[in-house]
Backbone as CSV, one residue per row, in Angstrom:
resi,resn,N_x,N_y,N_z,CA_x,CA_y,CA_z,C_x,C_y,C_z
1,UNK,-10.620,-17.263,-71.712,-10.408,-15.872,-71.948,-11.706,-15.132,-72.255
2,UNK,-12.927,-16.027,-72.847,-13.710,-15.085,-73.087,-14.448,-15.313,-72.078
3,UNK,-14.629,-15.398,-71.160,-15.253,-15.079,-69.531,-15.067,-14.155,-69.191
4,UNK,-13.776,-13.376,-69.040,-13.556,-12.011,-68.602,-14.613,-11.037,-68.968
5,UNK,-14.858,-10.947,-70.283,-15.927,-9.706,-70.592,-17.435,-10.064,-69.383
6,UNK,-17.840,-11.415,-69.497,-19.093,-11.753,-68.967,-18.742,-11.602,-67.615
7,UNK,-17.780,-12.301,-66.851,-17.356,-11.424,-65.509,-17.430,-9.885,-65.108
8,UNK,-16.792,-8.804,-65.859,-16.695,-7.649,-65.892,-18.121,-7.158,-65.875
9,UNK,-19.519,-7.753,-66.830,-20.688,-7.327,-66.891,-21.197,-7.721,-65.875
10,UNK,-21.513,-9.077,-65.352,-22.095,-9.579,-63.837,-21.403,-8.380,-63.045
11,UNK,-20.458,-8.165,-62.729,-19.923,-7.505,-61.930,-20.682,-6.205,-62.088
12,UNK,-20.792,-5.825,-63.240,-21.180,-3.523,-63.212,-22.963,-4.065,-62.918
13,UNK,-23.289,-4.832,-63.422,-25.093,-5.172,-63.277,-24.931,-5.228,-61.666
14,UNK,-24.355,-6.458,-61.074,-24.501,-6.146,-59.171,-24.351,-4.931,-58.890
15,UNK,-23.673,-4.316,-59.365,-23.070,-2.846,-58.662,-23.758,-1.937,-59.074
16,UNK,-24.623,-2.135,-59.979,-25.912,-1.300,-60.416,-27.292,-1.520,-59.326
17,UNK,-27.164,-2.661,-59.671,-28.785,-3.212,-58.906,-28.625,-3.093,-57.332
18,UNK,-27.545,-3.156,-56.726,-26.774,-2.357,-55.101,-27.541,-1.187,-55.172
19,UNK,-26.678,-0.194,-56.372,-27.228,1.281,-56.000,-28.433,1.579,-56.206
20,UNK,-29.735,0.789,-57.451,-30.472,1.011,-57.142,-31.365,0.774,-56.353
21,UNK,-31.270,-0.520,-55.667,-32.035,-1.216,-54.674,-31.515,0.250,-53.067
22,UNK,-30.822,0.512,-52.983,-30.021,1.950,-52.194,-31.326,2.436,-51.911
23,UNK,-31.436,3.339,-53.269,-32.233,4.527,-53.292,-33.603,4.417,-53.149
24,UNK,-34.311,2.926,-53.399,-35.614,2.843,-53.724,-36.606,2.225,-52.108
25,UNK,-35.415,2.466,-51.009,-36.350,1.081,-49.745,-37.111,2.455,-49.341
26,UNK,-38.201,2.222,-48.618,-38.600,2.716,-47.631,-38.778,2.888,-46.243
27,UNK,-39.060,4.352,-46.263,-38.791,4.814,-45.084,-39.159,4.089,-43.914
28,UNK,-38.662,3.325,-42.879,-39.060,2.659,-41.838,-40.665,3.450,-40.791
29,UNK,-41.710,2.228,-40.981,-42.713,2.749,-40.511,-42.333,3.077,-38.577
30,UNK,-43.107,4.070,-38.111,-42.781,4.291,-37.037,-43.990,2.848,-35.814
31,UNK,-42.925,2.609,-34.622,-43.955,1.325,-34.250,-44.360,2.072,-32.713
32,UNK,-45.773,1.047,-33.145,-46.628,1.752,-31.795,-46.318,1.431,-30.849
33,UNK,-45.786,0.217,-30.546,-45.742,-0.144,-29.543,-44.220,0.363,-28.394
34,UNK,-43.698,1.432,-29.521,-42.536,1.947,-28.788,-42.970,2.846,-27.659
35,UNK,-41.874,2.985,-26.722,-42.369,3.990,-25.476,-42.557,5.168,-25.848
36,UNK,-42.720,6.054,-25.425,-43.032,7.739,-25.717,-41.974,8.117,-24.679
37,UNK,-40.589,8.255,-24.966,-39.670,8.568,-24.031,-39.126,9.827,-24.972
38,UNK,-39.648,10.871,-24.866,-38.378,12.074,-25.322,-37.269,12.411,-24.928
39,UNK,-36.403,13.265,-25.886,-35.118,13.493,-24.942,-35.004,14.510,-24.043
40,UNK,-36.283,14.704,-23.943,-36.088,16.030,-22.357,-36.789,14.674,-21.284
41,UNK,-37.177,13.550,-21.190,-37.200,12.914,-20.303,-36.198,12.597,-19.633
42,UNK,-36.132,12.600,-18.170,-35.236,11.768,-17.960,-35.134,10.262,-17.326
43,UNK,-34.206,9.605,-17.213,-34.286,8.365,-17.307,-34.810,7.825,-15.510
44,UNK,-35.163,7.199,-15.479,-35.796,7.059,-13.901,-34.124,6.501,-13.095
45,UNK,-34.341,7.331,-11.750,-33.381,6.744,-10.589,-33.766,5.590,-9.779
46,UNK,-33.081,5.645,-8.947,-33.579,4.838,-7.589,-33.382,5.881,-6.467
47,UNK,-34.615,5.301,-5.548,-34.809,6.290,-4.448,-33.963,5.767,-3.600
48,UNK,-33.138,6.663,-3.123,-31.657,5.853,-2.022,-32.681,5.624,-0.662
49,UNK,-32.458,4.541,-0.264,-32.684,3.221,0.782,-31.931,4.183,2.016
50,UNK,-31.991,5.017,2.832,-31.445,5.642,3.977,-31.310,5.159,5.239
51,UNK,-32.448,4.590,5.579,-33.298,3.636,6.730,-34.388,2.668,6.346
52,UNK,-34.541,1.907,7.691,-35.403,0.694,7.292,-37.025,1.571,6.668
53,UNK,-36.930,2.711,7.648,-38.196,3.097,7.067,-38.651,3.670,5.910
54,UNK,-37.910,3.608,4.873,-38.013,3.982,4.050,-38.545,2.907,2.890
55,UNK,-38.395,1.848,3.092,-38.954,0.312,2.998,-39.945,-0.740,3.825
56,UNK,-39.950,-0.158,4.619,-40.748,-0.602,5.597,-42.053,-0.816,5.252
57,UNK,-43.043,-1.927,5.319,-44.413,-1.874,4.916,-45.036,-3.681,4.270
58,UNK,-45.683,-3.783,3.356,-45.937,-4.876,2.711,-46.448,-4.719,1.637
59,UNK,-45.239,-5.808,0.973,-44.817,-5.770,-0.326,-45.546,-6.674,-1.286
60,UNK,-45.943,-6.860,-2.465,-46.511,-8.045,-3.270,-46.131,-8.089,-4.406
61,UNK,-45.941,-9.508,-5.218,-45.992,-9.086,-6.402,-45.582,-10.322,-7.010
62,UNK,-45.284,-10.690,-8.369,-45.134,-12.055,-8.636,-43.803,-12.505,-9.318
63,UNK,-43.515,-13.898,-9.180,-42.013,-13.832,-9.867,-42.561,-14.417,-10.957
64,UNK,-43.897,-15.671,-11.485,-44.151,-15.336,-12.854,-45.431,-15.688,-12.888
65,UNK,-45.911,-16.359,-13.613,-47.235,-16.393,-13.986,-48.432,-17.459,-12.574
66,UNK,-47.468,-17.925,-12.228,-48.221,-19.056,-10.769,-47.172,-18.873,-9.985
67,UNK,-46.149,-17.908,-9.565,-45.227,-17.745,-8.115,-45.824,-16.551,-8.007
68,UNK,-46.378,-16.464,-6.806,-46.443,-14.739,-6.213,-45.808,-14.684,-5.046
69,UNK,-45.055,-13.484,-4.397,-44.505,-13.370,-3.717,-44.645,-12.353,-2.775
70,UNK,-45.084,-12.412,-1.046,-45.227,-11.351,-0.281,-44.028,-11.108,0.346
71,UNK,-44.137,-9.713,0.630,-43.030,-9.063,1.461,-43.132,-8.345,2.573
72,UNK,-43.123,-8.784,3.529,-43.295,-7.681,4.985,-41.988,-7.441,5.422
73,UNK,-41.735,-6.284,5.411,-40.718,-5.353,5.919,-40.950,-4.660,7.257
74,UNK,-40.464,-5.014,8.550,-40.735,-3.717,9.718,-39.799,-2.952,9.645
75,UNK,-40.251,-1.893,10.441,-39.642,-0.551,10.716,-37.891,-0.996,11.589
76,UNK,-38.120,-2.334,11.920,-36.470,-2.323,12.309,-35.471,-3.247,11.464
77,UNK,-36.227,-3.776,10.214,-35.902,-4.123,9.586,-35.569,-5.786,8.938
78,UNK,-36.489,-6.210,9.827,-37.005,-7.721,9.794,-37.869,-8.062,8.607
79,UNK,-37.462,-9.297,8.096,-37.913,-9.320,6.370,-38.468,-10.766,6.704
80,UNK,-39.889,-11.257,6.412,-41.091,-12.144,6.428,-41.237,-12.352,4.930
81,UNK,-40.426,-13.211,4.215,-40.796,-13.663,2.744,-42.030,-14.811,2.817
82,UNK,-43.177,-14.974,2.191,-43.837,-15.403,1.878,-44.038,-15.676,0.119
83,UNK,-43.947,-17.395,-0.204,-44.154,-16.914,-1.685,-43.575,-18.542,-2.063
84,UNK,-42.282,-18.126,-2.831,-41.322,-18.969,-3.897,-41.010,-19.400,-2.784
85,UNK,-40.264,-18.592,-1.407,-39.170,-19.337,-0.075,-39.980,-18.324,0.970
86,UNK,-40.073,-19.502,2.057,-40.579,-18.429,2.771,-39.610,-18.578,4.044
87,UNK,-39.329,-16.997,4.375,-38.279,-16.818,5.877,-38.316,-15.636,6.429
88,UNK,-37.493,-15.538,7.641,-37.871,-14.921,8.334,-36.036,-14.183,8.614
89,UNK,-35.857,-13.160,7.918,-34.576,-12.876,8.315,-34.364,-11.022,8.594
90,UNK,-32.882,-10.785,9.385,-32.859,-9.240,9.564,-32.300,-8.997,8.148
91,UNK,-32.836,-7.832,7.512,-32.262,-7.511,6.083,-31.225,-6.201,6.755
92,UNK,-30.286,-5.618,6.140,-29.414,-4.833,5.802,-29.473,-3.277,5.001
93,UNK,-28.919,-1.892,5.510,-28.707,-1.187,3.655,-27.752,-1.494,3.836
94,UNK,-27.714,-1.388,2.035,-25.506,-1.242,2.005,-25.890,-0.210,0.547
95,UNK,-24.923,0.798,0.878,-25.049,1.174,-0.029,-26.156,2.298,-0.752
96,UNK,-27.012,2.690,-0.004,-28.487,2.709,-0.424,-29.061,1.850,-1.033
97,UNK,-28.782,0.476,-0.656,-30.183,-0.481,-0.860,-29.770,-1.202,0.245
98,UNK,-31.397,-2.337,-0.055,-31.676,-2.698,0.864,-31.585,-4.366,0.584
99,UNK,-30.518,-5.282,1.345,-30.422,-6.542,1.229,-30.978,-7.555,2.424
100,UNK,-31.049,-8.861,1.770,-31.588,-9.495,2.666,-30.758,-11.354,1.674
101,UNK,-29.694,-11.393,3.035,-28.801,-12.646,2.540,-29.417,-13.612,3.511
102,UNK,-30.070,-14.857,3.365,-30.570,-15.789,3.850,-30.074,-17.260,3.282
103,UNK,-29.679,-18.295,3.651,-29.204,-19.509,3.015,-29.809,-19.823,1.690
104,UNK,-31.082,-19.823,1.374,-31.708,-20.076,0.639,-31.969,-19.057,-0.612
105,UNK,-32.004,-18.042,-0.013,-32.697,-16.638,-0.588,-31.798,-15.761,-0.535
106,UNK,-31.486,-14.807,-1.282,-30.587,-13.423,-1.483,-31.415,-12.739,-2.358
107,UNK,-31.669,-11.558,-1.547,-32.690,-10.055,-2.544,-31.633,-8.622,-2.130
108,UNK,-31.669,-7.976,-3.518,-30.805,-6.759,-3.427,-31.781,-5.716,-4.471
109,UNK,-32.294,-5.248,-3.067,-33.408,-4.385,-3.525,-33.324,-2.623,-3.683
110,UNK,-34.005,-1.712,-4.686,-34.351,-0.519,-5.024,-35.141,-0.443,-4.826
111,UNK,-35.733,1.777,-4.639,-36.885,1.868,-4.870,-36.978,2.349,-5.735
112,UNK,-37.321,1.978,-7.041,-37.845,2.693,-8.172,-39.169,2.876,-8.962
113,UNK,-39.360,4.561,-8.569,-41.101,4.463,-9.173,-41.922,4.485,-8.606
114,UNK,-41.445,4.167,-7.382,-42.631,3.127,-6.278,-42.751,2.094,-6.138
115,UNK,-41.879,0.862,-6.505,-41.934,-0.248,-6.586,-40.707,-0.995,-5.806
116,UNK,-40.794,-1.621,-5.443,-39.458,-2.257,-4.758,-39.180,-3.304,-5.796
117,UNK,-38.293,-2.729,-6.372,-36.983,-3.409,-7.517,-36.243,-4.397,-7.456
118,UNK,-36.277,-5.975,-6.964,-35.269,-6.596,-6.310,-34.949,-7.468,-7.637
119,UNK,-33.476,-7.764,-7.482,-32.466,-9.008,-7.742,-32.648,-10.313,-7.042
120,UNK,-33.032,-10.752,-7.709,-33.749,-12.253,-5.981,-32.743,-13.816,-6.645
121,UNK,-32.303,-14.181,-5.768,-31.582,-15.285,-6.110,-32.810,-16.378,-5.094
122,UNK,-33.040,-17.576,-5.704,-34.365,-18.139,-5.122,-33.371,-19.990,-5.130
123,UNK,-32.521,-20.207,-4.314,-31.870,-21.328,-4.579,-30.680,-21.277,-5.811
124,UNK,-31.252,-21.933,-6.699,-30.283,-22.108,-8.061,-30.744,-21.234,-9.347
125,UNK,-31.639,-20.606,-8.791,-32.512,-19.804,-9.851,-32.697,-18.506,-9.617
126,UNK,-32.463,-17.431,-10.592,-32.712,-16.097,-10.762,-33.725,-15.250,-11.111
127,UNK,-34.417,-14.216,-10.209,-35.544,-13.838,-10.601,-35.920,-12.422,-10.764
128,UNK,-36.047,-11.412,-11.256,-35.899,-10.303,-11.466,-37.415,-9.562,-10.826
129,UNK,-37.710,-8.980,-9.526,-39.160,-8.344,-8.627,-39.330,-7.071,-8.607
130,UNK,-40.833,-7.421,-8.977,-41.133,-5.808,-8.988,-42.120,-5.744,-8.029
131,UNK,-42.302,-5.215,-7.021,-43.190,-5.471,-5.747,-43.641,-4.417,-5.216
132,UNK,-45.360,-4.245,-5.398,-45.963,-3.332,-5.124,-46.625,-2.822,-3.806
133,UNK,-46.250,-1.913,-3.237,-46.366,-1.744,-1.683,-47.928,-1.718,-1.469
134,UNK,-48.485,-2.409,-0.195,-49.584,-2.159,-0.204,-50.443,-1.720,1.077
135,UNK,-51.586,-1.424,0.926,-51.752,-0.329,2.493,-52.515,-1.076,3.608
């Protein structure tokens, strides 16, 4: 029976040291390394894929630190992978983008930014491309 009082006090002391620990944190420092995105920015699209030529050209870029990967695209729409798999297949739009389904290889590509954006399935493995057109 005489626990109750010492219960009742543990109890109002937590519920004290809660509210003051509340009032006393500080203000979260702001971090540099965040983007500078305001809210009058807006968020980037993708450039809709219409025709081959709109992709058309040669592509580069890497899937990680020792895979690099080339891309030649023609104007009728014949896709020359060089890289991780290398082949030689007709790519597709669907959709406004631009695919390329090969046994080995599947890419489901954007243009965003300037960059050709692809989804790359590389066998059993997934790879996320950012591939920079070049002149």
């Amino acid at each position: 029976m005489h626990f109750r009082p010492l219960a009742a006090a543990c109890a109002a002391l937590l519920v004290c040291m809660a509210g003051s620990a509340n009032g006393q944190q500080p203000a979260p420092a702001p971090n540099p390394m965040a983007p500078m995105v305001s809210a009058t920015t807006p968020a980037p699209t993708p450039t809709p894929i219409n025709s081959f030529a709109d992709v058309a050209g040669n592509w580069w870029g890497e899937v990680d630190v020792t895979s690099k990967v080339a891309l030649n695209i023609s104007p009728e729409g014949v896709v020359t992978m060089r890289g991780v798999r290398s082949f030689t297949q007709q790519g597709r739009i669907n959709f406004q983008r631009f695919e390329v389904l090969s046994p080995g290889t599947d890419l489901y590509c954007n243009i965003m930014n300037g960059f050709l954006t692809c989804h790359a399935r590389f066998g059993t493995w997934y790879a996320a491309l950012n591939l920079k057109r070049t002149q």
